[in-house]
C-alpha beads as a LAMMPS data file, in Angstrom:
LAMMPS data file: protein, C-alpha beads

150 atoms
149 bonds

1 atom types
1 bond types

-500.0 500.0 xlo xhi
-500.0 500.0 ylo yhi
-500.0 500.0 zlo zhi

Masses

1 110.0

Atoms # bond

1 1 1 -220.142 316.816 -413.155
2 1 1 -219.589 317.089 -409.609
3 1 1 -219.203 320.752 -407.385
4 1 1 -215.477 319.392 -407.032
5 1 1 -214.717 319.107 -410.411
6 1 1 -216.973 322.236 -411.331
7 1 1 -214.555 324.877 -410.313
8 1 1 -211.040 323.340 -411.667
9 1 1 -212.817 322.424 -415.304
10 1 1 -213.460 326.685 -414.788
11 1 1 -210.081 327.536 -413.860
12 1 1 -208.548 325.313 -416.195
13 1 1 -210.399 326.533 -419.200
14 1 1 -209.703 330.143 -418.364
15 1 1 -205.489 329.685 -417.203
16 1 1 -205.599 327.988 -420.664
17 1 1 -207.474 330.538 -423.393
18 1 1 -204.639 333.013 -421.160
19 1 1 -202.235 330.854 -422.190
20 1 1 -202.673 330.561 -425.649
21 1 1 -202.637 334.644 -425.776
22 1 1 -199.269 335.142 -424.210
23 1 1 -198.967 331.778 -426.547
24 1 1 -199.907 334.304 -429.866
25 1 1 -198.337 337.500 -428.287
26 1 1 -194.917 335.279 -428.333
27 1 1 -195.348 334.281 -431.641
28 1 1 -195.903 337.851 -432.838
29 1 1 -192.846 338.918 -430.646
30 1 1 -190.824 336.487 -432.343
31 1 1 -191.789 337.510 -435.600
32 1 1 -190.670 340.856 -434.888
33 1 1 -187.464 339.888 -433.557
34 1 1 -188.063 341.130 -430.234
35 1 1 -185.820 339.654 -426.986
36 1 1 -188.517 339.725 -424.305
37 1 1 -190.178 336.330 -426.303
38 1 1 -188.128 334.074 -425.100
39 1 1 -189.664 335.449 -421.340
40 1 1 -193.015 335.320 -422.623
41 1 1 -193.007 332.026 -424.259
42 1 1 -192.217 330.376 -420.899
43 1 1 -194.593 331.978 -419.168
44 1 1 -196.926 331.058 -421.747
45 1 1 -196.251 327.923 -421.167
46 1 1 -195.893 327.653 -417.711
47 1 1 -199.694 328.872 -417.974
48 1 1 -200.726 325.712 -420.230
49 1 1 -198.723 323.428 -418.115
50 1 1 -201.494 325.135 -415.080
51 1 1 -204.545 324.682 -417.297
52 1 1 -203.788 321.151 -418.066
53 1 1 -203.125 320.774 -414.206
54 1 1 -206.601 321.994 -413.251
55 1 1 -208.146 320.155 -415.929
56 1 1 -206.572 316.707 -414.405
57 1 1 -207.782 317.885 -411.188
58 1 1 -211.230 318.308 -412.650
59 1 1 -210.938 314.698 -414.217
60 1 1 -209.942 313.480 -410.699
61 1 1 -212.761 314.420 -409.029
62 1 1 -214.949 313.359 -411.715
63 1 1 -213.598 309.759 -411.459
64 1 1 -213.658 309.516 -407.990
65 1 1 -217.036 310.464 -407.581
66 1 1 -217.956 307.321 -410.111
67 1 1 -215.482 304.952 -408.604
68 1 1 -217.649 305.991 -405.347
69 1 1 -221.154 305.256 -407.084
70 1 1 -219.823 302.154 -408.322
71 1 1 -218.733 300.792 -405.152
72 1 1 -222.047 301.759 -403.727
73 1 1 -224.128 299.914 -405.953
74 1 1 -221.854 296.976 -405.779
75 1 1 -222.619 296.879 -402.048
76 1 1 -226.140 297.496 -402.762
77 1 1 -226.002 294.474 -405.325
78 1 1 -224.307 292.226 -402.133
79 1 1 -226.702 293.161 -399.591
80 1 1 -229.680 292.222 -402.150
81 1 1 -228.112 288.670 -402.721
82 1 1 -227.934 288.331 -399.254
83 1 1 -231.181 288.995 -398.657
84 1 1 -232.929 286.732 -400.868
85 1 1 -230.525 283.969 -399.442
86 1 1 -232.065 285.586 -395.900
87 1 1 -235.201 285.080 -396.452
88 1 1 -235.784 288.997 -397.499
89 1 1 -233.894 289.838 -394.131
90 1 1 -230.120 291.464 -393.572
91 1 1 -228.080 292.582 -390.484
92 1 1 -225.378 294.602 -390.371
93 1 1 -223.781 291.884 -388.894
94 1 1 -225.061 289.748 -392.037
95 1 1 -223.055 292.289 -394.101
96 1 1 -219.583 292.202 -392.131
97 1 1 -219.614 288.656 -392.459
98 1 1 -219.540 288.581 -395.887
99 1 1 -216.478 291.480 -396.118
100 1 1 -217.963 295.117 -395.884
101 1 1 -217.078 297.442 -393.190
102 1 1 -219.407 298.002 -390.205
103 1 1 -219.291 301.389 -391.078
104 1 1 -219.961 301.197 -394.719
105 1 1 -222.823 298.298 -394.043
106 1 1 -224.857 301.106 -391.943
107 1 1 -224.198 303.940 -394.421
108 1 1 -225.513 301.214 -397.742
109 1 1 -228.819 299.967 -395.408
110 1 1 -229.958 302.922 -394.109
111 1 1 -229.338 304.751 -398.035
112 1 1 -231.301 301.790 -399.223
113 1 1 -234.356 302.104 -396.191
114 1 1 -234.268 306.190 -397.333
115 1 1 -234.527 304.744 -401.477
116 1 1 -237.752 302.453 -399.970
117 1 1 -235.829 299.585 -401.260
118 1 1 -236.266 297.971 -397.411
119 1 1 -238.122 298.708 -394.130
120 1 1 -236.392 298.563 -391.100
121 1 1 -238.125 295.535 -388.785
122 1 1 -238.874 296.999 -385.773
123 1 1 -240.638 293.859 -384.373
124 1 1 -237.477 291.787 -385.240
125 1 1 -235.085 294.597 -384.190
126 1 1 -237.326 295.196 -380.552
127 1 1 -237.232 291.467 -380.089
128 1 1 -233.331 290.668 -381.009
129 1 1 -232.215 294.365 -380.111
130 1 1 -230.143 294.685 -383.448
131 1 1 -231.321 296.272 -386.112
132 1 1 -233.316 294.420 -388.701
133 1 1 -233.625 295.501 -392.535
134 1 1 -236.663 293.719 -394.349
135 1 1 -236.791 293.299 -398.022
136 1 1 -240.455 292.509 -398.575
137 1 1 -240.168 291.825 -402.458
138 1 1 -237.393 289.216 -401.305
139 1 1 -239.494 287.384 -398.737
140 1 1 -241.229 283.879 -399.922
141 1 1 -244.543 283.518 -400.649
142 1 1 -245.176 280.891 -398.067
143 1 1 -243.576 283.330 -395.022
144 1 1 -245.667 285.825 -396.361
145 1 1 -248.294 283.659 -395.911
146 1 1 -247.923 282.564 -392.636
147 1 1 -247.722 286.157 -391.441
148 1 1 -251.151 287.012 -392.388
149 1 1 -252.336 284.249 -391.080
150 1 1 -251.435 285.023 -387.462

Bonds

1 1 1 2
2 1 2 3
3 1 3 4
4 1 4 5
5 1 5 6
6 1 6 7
7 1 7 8
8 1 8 9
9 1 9 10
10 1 10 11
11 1 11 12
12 1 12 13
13 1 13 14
14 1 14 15
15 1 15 16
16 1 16 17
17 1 17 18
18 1 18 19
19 1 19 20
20 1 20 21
21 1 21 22
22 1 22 23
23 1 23 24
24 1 24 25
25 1 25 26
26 1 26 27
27 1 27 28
28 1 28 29
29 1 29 30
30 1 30 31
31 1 31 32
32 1 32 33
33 1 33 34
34 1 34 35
35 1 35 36
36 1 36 37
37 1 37 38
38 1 38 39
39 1 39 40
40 1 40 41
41 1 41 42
42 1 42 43
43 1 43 44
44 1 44 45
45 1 45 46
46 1 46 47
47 1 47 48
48 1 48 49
49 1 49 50
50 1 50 51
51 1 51 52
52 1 52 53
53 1 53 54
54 1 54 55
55 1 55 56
56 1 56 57
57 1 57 58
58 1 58 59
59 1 59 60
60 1 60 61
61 1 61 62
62 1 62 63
63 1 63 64
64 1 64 65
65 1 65 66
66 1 66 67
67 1 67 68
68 1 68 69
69 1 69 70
70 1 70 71
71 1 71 72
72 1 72 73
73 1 73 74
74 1 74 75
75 1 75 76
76 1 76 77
77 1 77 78
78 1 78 79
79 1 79 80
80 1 80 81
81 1 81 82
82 1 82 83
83 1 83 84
84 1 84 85
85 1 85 86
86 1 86 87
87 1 87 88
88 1 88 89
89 1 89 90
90 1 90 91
91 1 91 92
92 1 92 93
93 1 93 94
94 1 94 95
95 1 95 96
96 1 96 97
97 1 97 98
98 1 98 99
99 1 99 100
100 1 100 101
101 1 101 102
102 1 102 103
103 1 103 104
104 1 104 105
105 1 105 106
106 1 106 107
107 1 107 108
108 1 108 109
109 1 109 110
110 1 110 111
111 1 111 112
112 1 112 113
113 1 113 114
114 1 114 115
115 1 115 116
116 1 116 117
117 1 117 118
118 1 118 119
119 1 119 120
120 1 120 121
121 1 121 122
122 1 122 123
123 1 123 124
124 1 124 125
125 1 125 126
126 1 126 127
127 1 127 128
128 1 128 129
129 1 129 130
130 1 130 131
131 1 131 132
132 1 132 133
133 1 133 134
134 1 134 135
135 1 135 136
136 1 136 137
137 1 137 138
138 1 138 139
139 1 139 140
140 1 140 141
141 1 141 142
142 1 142 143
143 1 143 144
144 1 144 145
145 1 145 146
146 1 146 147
147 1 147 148
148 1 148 149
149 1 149 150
């Protein structure tokens, strides 16, 4: 669980054991015919209704944070594809063409360089000026080759 959703599960929890005291003091108070239940009762439940709220906001953030992951490693799953069909090499640029935000295409590559999953080029990127990711596990044998060999 996330810090976001950390904090409202807390809340939640605790607005709702509250709840289900006044709850059990209403009961009681009806039992005993008393007219300050019908007062207590409401806010009783007024306190559940809050529990359940923090609890949903709990569940938000919970979601959100795997929608986020999931998105992530969809992009990551793209920008792999495209570099085998790259010969083991992918631009940003490579990435907006195929639909993902210039933004987004930065923030997935330079995640993935940080994971080791790529190098950054810096002989392709000094001689072209944009930034080139290498994926040496997607490279072909016979390029690989051909580098050594110069």
């Amino acid at each position: 669980m996330n810090s976001k959703a950390v904090l409202p599960a807390i809340a939640g929890s605790a607005v709702i054991l509250v709840s289900l005291f006044v709850l059990f003091i209403t009961l009681m108070a009806v039992i005993a015919g008393r007219s300050w239940s019908l007062a207590t009762g409401l806010v009783g439940l007024i306190m559940l209704a809050a529990g359940a709220f923090f609890i949903y906001m709990a569940y938000t953030a919970t979601r959100q944070e795997k929608m986020g992951d999931a998105r992530y490693h969809n992009m990551e799953r793209q920008v792999l594809t495209l570099a085998k069909k790259n010969n083991g090499t992918v631009t940003v640029a490579d990435l907006i063409n195929v639909g993902i935000e210039s933004s987004e295409a930065e923030k997935v590559l330079d995640r993935m360089a940080k994971k080791g999953i790529c190098d950054i080029n810096l002989d392709a990127t000094e001689a072209s000026g944009i930034t080139t990711y290498s994926f040496p596990t997607l490279i072909p044998f016979e390029q690989d080759e051909k580098a050594a060999k110069v």
